[in-house]
C-alpha positions as YAML, in Angstrom:
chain: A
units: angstrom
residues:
- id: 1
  name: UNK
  ca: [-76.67, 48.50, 16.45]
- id: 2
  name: UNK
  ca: [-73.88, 45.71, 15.39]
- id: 3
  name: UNK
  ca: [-73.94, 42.20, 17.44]
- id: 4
  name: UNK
  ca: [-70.88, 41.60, 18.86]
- id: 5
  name: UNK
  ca: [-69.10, 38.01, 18.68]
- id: 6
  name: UNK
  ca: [-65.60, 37.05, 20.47]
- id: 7
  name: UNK
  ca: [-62.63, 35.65, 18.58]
- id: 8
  name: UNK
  ca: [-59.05, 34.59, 19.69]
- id: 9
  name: UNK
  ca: [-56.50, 36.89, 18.66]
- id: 10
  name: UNK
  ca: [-52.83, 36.82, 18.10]
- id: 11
  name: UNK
  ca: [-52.04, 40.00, 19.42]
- id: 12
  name: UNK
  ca: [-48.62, 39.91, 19.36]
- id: 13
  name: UNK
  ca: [-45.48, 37.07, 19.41]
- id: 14
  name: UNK
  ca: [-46.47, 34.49, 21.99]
- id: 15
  name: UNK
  ca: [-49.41, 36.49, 23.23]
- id: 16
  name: UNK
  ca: [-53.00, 35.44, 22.28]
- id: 17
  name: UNK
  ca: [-56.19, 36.95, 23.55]
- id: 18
  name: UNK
  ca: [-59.84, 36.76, 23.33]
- id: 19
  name: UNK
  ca: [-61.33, 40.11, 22.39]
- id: 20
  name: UNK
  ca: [-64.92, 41.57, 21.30]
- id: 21
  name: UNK
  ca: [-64.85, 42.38, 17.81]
- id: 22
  name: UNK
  ca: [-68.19, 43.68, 15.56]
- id: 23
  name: UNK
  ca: [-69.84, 40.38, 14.18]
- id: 24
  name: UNK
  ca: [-70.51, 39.78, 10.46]
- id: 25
  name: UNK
  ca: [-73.48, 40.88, 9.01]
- id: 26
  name: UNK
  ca: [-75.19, 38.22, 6.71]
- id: 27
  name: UNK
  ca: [-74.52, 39.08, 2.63]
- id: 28
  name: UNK
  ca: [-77.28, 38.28, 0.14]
- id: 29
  name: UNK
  ca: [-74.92, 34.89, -1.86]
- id: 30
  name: UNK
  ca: [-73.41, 34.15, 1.53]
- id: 31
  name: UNK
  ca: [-73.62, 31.80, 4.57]
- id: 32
  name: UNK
  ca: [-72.83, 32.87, 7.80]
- id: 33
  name: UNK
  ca: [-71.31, 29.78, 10.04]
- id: 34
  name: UNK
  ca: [-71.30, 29.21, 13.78]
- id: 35
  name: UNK
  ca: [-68.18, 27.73, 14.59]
- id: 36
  name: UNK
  ca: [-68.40, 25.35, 17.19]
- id: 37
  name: UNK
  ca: [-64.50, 24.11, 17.20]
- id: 38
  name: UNK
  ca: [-61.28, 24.67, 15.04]
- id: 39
  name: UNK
  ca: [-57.78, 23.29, 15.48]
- id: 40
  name: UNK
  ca: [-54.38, 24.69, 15.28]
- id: 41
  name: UNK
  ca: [-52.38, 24.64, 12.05]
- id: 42
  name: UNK
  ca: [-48.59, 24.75, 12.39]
- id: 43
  name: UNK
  ca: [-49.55, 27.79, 10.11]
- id: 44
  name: UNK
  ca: [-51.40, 29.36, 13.66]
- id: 45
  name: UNK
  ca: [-48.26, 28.10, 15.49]
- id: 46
  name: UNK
  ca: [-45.56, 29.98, 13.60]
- id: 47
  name: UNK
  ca: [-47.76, 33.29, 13.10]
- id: 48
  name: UNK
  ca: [-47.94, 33.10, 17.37]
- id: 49
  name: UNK
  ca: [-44.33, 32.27, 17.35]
- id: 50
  name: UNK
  ca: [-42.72, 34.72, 15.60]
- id: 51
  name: UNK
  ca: [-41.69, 32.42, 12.26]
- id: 52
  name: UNK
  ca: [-44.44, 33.59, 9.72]
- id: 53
  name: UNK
  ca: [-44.75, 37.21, 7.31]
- id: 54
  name: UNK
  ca: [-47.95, 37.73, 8.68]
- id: 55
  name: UNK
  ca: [-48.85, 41.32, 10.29]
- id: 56
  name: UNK
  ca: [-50.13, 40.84, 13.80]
- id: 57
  name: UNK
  ca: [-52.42, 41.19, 15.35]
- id: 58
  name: UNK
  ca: [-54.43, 38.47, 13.18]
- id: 59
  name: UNK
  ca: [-57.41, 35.92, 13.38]
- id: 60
  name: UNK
  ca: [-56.11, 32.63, 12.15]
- id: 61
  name: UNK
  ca: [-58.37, 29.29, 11.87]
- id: 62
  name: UNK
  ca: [-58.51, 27.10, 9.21]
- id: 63
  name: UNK
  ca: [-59.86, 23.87, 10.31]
- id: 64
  name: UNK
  ca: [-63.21, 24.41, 11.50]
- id: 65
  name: UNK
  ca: [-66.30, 22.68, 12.08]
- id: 66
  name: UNK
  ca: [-69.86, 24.34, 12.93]
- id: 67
  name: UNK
  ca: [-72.94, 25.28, 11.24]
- id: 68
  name: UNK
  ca: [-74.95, 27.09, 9.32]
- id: 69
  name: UNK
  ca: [-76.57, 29.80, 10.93]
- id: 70
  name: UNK
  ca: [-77.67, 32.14, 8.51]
- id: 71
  name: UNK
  ca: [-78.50, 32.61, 5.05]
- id: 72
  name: UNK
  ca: [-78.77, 35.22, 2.68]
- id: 73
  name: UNK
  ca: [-81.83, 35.40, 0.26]
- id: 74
  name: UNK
  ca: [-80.04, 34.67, -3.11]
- id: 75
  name: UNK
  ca: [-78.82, 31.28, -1.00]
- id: 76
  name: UNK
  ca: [-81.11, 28.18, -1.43]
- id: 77
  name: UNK
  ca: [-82.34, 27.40, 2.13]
- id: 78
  name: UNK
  ca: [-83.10, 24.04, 1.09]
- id: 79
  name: UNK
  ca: [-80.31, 23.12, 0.16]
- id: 80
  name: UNK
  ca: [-78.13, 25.36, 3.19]
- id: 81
  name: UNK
  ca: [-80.71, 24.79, 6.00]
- id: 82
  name: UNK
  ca: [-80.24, 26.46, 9.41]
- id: 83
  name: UNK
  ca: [-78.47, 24.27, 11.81]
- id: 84
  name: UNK
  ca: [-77.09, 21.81, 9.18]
- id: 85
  name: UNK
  ca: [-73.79, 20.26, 10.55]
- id: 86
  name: UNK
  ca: [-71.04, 21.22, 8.21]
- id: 87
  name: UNK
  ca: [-67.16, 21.76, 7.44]
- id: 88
  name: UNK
  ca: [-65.13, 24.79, 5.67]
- id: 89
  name: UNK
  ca: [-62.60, 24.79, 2.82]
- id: 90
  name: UNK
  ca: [-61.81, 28.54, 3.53]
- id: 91
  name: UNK
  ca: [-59.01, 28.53, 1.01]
- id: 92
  name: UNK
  ca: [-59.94, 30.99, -1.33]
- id: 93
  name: UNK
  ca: [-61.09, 29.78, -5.37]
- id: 94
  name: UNK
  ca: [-61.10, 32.72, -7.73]
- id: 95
  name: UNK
  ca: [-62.75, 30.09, -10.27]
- id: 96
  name: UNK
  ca: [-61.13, 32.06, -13.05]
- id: 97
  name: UNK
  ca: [-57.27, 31.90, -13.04]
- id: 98
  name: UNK
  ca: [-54.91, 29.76, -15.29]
- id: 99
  name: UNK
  ca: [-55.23, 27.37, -12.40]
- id: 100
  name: UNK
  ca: [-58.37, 27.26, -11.24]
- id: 101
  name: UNK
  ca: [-59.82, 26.43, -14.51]
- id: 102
  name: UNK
  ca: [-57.77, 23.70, -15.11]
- id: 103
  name: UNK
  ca: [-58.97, 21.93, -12.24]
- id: 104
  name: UNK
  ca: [-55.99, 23.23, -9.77]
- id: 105
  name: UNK
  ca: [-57.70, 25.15, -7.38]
- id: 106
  name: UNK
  ca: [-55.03, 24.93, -4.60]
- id: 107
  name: UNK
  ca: [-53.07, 27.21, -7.09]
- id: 108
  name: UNK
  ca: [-55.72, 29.68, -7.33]
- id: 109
  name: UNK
  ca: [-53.27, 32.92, -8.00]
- id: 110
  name: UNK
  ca: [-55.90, 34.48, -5.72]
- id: 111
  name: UNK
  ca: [-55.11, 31.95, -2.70]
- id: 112
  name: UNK
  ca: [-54.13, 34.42, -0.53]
- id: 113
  name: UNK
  ca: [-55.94, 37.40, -1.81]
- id: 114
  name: UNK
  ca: [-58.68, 37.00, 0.64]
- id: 115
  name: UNK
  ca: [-59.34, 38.52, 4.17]
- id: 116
  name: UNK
  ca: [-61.62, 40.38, 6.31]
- id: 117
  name: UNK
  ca: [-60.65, 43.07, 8.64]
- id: 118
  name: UNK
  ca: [-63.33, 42.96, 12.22]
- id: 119
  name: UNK
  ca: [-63.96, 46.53, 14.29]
- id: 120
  name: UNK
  ca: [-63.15, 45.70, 17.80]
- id: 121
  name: UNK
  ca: [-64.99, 47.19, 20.65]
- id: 122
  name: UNK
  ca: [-62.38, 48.29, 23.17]
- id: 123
  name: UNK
  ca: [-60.76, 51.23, 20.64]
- id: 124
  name: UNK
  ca: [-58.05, 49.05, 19.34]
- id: 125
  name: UNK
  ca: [-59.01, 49.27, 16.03]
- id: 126
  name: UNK
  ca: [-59.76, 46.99, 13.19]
- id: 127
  name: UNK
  ca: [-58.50, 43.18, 13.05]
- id: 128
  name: UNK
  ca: [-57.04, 41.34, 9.82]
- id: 129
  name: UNK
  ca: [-59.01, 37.50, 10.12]
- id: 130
  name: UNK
  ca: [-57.84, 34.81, 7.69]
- id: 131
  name: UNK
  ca: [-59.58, 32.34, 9.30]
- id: 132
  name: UNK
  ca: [-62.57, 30.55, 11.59]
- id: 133
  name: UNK
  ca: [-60.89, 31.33, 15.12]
- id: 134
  name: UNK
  ca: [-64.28, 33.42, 16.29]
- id: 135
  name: UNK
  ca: [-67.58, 32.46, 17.35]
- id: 136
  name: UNK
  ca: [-68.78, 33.54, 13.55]
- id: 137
  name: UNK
  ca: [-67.32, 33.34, 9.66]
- id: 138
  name: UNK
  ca: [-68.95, 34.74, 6.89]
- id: 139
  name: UNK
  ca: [-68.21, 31.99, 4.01]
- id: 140
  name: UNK
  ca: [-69.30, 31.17, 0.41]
- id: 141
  name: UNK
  ca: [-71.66, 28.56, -0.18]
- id: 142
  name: UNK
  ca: [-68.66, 26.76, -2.22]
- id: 143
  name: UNK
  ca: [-66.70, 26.96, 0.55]
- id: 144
  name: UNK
  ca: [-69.60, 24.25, 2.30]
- id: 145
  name: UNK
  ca: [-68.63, 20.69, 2.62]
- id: 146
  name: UNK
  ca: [-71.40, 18.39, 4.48]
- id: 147
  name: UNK
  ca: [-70.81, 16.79, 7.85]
- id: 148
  name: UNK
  ca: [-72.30, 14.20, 9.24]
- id: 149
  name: UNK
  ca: [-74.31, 14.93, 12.37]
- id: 150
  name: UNK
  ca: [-73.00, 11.91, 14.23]
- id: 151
  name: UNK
  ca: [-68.99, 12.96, 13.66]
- id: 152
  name: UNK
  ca: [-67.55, 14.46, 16.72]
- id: 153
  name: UNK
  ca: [-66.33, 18.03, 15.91]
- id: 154
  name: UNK
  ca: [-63.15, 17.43, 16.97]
- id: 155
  name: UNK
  ca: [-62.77, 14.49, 14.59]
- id: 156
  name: UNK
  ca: [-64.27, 16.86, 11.84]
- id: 157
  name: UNK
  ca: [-61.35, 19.10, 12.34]
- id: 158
  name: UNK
  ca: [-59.92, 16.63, 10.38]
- id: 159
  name: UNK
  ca: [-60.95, 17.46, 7.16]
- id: 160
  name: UNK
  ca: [-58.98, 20.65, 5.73]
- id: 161
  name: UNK
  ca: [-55.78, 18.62, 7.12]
- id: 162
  name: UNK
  ca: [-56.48, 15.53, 5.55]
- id: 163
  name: UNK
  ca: [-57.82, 17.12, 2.32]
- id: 164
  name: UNK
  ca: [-54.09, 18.56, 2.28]
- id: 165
  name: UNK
  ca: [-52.80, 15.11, 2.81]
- id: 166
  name: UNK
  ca: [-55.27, 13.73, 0.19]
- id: 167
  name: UNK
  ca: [-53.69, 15.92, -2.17]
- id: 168
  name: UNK
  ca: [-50.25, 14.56, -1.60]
- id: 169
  name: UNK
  ca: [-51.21, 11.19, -1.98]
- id: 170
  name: UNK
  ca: [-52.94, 11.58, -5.52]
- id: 171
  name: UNK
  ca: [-49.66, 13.32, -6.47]
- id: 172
  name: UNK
  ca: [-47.53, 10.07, -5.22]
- id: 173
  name: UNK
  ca: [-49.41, 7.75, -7.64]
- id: 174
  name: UNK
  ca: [-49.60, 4.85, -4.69]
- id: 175
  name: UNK
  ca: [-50.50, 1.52, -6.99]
- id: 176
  name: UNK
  ca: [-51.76, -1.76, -5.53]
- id: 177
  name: UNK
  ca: [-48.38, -3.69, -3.35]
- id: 178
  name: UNK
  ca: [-46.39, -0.35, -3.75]
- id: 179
  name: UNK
  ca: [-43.88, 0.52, -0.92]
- id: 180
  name: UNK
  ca: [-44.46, 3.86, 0.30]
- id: 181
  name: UNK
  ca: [-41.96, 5.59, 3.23]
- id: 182
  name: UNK
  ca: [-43.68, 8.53, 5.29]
- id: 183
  name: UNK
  ca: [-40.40, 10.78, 6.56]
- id: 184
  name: UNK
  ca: [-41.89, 12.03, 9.77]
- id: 185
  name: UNK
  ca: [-44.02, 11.04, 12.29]
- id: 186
  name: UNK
  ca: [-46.30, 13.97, 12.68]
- id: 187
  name: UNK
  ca: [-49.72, 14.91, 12.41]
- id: 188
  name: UNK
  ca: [-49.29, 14.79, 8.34]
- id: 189
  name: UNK
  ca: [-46.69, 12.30, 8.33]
- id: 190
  name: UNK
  ca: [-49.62, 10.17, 10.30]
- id: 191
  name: UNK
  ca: [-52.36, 11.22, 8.07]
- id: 192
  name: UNK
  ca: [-49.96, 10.09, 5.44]
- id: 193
  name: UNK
  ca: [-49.50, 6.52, 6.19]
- id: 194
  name: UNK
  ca: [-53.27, 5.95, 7.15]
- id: 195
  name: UNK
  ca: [-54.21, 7.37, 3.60]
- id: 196
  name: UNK
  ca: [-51.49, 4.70, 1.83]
- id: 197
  name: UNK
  ca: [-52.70, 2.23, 3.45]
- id: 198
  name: UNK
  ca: [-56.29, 2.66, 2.13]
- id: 199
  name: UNK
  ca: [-53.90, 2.64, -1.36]
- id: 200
  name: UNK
  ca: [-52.89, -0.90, -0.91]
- id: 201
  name: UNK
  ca: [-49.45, -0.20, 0.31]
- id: 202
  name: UNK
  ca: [-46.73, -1.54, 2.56]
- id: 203
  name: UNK
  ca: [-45.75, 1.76, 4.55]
- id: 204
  name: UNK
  ca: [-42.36, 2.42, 5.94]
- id: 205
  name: UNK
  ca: [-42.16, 5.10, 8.74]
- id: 206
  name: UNK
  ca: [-38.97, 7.11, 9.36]
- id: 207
  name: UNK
  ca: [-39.04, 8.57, 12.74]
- id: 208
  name: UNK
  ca: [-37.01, 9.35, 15.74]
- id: 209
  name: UNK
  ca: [-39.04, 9.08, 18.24]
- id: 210
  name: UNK
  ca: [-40.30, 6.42, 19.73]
- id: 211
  name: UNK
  ca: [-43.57, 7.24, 21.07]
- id: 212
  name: UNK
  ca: [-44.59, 8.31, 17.43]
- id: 213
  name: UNK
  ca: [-43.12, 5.58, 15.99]
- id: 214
  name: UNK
  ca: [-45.70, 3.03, 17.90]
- id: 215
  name: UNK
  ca: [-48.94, 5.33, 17.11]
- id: 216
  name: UNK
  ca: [-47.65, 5.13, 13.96]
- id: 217
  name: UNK
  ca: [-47.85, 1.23, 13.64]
- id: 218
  name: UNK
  ca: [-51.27, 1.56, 15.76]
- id: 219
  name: UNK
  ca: [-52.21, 3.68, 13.13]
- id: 220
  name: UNK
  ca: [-51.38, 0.43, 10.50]
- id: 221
  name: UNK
  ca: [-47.83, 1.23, 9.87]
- id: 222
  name: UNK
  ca: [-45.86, -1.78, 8.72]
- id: 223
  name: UNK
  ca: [-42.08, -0.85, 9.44]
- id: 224
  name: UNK
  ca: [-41.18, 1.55, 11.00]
- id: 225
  name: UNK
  ca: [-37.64, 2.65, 11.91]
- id: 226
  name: UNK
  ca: [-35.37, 5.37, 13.31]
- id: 227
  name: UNK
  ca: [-33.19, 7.40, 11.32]
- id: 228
  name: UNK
  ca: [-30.42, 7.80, 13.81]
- id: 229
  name: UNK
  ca: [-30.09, 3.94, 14.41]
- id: 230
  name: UNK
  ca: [-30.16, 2.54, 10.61]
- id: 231
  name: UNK
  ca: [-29.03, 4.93, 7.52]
- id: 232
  name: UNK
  ca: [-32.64, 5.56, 6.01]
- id: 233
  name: UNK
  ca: [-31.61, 5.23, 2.36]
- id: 234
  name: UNK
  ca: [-29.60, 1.87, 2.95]
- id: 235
  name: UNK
  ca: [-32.26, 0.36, 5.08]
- id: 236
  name: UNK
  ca: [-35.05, 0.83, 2.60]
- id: 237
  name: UNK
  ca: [-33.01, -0.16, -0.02]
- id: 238
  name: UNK
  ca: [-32.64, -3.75, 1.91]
- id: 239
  name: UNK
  ca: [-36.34, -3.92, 2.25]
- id: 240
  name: UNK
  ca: [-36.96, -3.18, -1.54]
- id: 241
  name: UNK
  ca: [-34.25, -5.71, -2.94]
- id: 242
  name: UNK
  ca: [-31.73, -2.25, -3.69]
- id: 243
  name: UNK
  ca: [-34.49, -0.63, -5.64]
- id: 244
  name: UNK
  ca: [-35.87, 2.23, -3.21]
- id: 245
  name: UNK
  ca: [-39.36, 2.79, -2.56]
- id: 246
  name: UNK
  ca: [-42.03, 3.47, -5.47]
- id: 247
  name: UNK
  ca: [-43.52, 6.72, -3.05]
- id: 248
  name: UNK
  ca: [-41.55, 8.44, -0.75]
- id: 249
  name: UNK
  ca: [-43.68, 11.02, 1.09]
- id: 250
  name: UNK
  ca: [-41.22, 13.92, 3.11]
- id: 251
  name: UNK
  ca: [-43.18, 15.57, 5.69]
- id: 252
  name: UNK
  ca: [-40.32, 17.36, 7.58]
- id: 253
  name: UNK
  ca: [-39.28, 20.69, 6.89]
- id: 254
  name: UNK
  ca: [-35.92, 19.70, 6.63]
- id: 255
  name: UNK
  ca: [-33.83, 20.34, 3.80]
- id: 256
  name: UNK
  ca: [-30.94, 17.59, 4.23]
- id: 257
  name: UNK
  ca: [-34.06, 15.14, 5.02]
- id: 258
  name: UNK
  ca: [-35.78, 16.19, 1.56]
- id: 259
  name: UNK
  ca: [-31.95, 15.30, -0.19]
- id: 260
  name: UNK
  ca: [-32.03, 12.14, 1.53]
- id: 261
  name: UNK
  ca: [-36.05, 11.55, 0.43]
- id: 262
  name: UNK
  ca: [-34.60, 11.34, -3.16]
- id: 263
  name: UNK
  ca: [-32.21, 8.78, -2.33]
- id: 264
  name: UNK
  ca: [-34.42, 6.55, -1.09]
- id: 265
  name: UNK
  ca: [-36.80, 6.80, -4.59]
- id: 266
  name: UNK
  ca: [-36.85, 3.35, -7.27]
- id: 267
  name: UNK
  ca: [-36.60, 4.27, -10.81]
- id: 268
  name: UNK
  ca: [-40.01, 5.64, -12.10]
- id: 269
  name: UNK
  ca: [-41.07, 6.37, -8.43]
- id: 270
  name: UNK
  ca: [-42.68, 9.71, -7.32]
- id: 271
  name: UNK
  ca: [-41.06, 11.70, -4.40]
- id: 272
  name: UNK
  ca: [-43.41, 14.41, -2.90]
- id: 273
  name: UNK
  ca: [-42.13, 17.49, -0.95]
- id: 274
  name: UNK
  ca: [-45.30, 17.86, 1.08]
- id: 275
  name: UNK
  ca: [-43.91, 20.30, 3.94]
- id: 276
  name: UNK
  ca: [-42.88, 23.41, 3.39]
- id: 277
  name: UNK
  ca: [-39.08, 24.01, 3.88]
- id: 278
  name: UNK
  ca: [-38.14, 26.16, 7.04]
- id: 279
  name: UNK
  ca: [-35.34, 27.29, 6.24]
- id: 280
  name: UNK
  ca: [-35.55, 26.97, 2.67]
- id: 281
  name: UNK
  ca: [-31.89, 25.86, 1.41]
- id: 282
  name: UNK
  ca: [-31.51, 24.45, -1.77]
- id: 283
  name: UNK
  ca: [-30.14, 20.82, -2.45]
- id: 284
  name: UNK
  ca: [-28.37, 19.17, -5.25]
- id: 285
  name: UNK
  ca: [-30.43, 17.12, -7.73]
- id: 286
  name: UNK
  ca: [-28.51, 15.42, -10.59]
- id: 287
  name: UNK
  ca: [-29.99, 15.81, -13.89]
- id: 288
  name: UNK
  ca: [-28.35, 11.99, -15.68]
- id: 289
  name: UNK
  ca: [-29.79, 10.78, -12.89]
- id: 290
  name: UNK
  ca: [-33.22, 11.79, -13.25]
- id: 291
  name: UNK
  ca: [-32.62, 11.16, -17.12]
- id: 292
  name: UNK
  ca: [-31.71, 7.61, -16.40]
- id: 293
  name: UNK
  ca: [-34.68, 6.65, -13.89]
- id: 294
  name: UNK
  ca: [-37.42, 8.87, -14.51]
- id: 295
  name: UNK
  ca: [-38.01, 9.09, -11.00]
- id: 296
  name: UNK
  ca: [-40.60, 12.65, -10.53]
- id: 297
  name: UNK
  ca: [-40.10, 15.01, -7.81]
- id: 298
  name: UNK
  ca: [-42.94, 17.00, -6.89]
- id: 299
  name: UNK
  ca: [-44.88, 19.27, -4.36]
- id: 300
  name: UNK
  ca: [-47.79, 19.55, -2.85]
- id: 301
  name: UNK
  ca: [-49.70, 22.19, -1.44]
- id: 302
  name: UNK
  ca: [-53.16, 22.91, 0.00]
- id: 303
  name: UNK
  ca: [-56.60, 20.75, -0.58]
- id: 304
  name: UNK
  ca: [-57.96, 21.05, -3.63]
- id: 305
  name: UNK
  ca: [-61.51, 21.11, -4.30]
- id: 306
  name: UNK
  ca: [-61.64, 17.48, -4.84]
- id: 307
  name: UNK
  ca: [-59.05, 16.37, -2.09]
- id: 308
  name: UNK
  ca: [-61.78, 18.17, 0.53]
- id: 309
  name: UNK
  ca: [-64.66, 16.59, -0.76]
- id: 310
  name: UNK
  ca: [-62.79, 12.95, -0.38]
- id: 311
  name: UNK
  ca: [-61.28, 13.80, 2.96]
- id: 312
  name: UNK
  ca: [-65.23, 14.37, 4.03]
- id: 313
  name: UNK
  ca: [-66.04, 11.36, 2.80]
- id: 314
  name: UNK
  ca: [-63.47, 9.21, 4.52]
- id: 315
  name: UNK
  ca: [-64.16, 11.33, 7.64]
- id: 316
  name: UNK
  ca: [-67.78, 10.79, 7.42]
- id: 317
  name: UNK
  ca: [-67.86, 7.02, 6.37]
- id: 318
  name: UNK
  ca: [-65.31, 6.10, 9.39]
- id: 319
  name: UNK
  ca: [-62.91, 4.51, 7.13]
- id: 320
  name: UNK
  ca: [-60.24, 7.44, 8.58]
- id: 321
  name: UNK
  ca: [-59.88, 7.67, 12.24]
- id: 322
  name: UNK
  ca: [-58.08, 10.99, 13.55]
- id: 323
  name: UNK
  ca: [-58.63, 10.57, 17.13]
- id: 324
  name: UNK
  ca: [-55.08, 9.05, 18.13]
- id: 325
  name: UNK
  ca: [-54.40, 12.40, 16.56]
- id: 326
  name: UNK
  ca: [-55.58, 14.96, 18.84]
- id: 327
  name: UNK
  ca: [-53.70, 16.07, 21.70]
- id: 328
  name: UNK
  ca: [-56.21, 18.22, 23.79]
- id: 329
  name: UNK
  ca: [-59.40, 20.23, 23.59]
- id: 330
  name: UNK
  ca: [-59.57, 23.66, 24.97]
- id: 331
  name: UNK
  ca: [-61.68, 26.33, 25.74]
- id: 332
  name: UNK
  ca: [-61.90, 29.79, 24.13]
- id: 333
  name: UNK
  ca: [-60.78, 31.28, 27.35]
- id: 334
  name: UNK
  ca: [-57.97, 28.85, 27.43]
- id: 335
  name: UNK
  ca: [-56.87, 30.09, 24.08]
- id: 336
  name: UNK
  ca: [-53.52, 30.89, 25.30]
- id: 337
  name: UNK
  ca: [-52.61, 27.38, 26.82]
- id: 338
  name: UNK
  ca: [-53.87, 26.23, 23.20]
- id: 339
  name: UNK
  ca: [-51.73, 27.86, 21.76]
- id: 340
  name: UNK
  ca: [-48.64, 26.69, 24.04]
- id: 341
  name: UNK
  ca: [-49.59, 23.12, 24.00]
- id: 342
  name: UNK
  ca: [-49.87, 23.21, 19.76]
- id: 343
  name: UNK
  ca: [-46.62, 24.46, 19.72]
- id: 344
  name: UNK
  ca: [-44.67, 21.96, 21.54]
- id: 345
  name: UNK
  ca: [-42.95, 19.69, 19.38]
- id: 346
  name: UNK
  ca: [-44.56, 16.49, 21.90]
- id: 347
  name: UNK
  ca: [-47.90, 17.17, 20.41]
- id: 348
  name: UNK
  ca: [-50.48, 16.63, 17.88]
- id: 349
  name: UNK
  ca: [-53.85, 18.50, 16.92]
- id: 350
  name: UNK
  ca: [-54.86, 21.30, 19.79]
- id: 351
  name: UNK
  ca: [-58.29, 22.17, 19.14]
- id: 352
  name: UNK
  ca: [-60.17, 25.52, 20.31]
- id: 353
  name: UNK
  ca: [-63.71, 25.09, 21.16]
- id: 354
  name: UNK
  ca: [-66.17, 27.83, 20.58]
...
C-alpha cells in the first residue's frame, strides 16, 4: 500500500489548500528529501494570484531546506547519509544542451521540462508539483547542496534566492571602489546590495519607501534615496562626478524603471535586468550610444550551478545574513495566510514550515 504525505496546494486563484496526495517512492540514483521549511517565491505568489501560465491546481516550492531521508542503492550513503542537513537547487540541468555544456546551466533548454504529477487520496485526481511545498521531494543527488547543521532553516531558505542574486552580481562585473545602484528595495533588491558590498562597492539604493529604505542601510547600504523626491538619473550622476554608476542592478519589474536603469549607466558600465518584466513593454535603446560608451546591458536569470554552491557558502560561513529578510513563519495548516501575507507588497520572505 502507498504512504501518504500532505502538501499545500494551489487549488485554484487565491485559494490554497493542504491535501493528502500518494508519497514518492524512493528510485534507485535518487534521494528522497524531508522538507522541513520552504519559502514563497513571487513565482508561488503570481501562480496563487492569477498572473502566471501555469495550470492549476499545482505544487509550487522552490526554496527549501530539509534532509535526506532516503536513498536509493546506486546512491553512495556515505557520501548522502540519512538525516544530513541539506538545501535543493530543484532547477532542472539536462547536462547536455548547448547551454549546459558550456557552463550555463540556468539556460538548460530543459529548465522547465521537469515535473511530477502526485495521486491524491480524496478522488480529485492527479496533481502537477514543480516544487518542495510537501512534506516529501524526490530529487537528484546533483540537485544536493550541503547545509550546515547549525543554520536555522529559515535562514537556509536563503540559498536558491541568493544563488539567483549571485548570478546577477557575477554578470555586473562589481570591481574594487565601484559604485553600484540597486533599483528596488525588495527581497532581491536587498540581497543585491548585501552581495556588492562583499564586492567592495559603494551602493546606492533607489527606493520609495521609507521603511525599506532604512533596512536597506541596516543592511550596509551607503545612500540611499527616493525616486519621487530627487530624479534618479540626475542624482547619481552628482554622486559620480556626471559619469553614472559602473553597475546598475534593476530589480523592479517595471519597464519605464529599466529605461531609466540605462540612464543612470558610466561608459563601459554593466546594467543588469534582473527581474522579469510584468508587463513586458519594450523601451528604446540607442544604438550610437551604446557604440560610443560600450556600456553592456544584460539579464539574468536563475542560479546557476556555481551561483548555488557560493550562495551556500556565504549562507553557511555567516558572512550573509537574511534574517532582516523574513517576514513570518507559518504553519502548513496556515498555508493560506502564507500565502496572503507573501503577497502583500509590505512584505518580505513568508516561509511554510513542514
Amino acid at each position: 500500500m502507498s504512504e501518504i504525505m500532505k502538501a499545500v496546494v494551489i487549488t485554484e486563484v487565491n485559494k490554497v489548500e493542504v491535501k493528502e496526495v500518494v508519497k514518492p517512492g524512493i528510485e534507485r540514483d535518487k534521494v528522497l528529501m524531508k522538507v522541513h521549511a520552504c519559502a514563497l517565491c513571487t513565482f508561488e505568489q503570481r501562480m496563487f494570484t492569477g498572473d502566471s501560465h501555469m495550470p492549476l491546481p499545482i505544487i509550487g516550492g522552490h526554496e527549501l531546506v530539509g534532509e535526506i531521508a532516503e536513498v536509493g542503492d546506486r546512491v553512495n550513503e556515505k557520501e548522502f547519509p540519512v538525516g544530513k542537513k541539506i538545501a535543493a537547487r530543484l532547477i532542472h540541468s539536462c547536462g547536455k544542451c548547448y547551454f549546459c555544456r558550456r557552463g550555463e546551466e540556468n539556460l538548460c533548454t530543459e529548465i522547465n521540462s521537469q515535473g511530477t504529477k502526485y495521486e491524491t487520496t480524496d478522488g480529485s485526481g492527479r496533481i502537477l508539483s514543480i516544487g518542495g511545498l510537501s512534506q516529501y521531494v524526490l530529487i537528484d543527488p546533483s540537485q544536493i547542496y550541503d547545509i550546515d547543521q547549525d543554520l536555522a532553516d529559515t535562514q537556509a531558505c536563503f540559498a536558491e534566492p541568493l544563488a539567483c542574486v549571485l548570478n546577477s552580481i557575477e554578470r555586473g562585473r562589481i570591481e574594487l571602489g565601484d559604485d553600484v545602484v540597486v533599483i528596488g528595495g525588495g527581497i532581491m533588491g536587498m540581497l543585491h546590495v548585501m552581495a556588492a558590498k562583499l564586492s567592495g562597492a559603494r551602493v546606492i539604493m533607489s527606493e520609495p519607501d521609507e521603511v525599506r529604505r532604512k533596512i536597506a542601510e541596516e543592511l550596509g547600504c551607503d545612500i540611499t534615496f527616493s525616486p519621487m523626491e530627487k530624479d534618479p538619473v540626475k542624482f547619481v550622476q552628482s554622486l559620480t562626478d556626471g559619469r553614472g554608476a559602473e553597475v546598475v542592478f534593476n530589480t523592479t519589474p517595471i519597464a519605464a524603471v529599466a529605461a531609466q536603469a540605462i540612464q543612470m549607466v558610466a561608459p563601459m558600465g554593466r546594467v543588469v535586468m534582473y527581474s522579469s518584466q510584468h508587463p513586458d513593454k519594450p523601451i528604446e535603446v540607442s544604438p550610437n550610444w551604446l557604440h560610443n560608451t560600450e556600456a553592456v546591458i544584460t539579464g539574468a536569470v536563475s542560479p546557476s550551478v556555481r551561483s548555488f554552491n557560493r550562495s551556500v557558502n556565504l549562507l553557511t560561513k555567516k558572512l550573509i545574513d537574511p534574517s532582516k529578510l523574513m517576514s513570518g513563519e507559518f504553519g502548513m495548516d496556515e498555508a493560506q495566510a502564507a500565502f496572503e501575507a507573501a503577497s502583500r507588497p509590505d512584505t518580505f520572505r513568508c516561509i511554510i514550515k513542514f
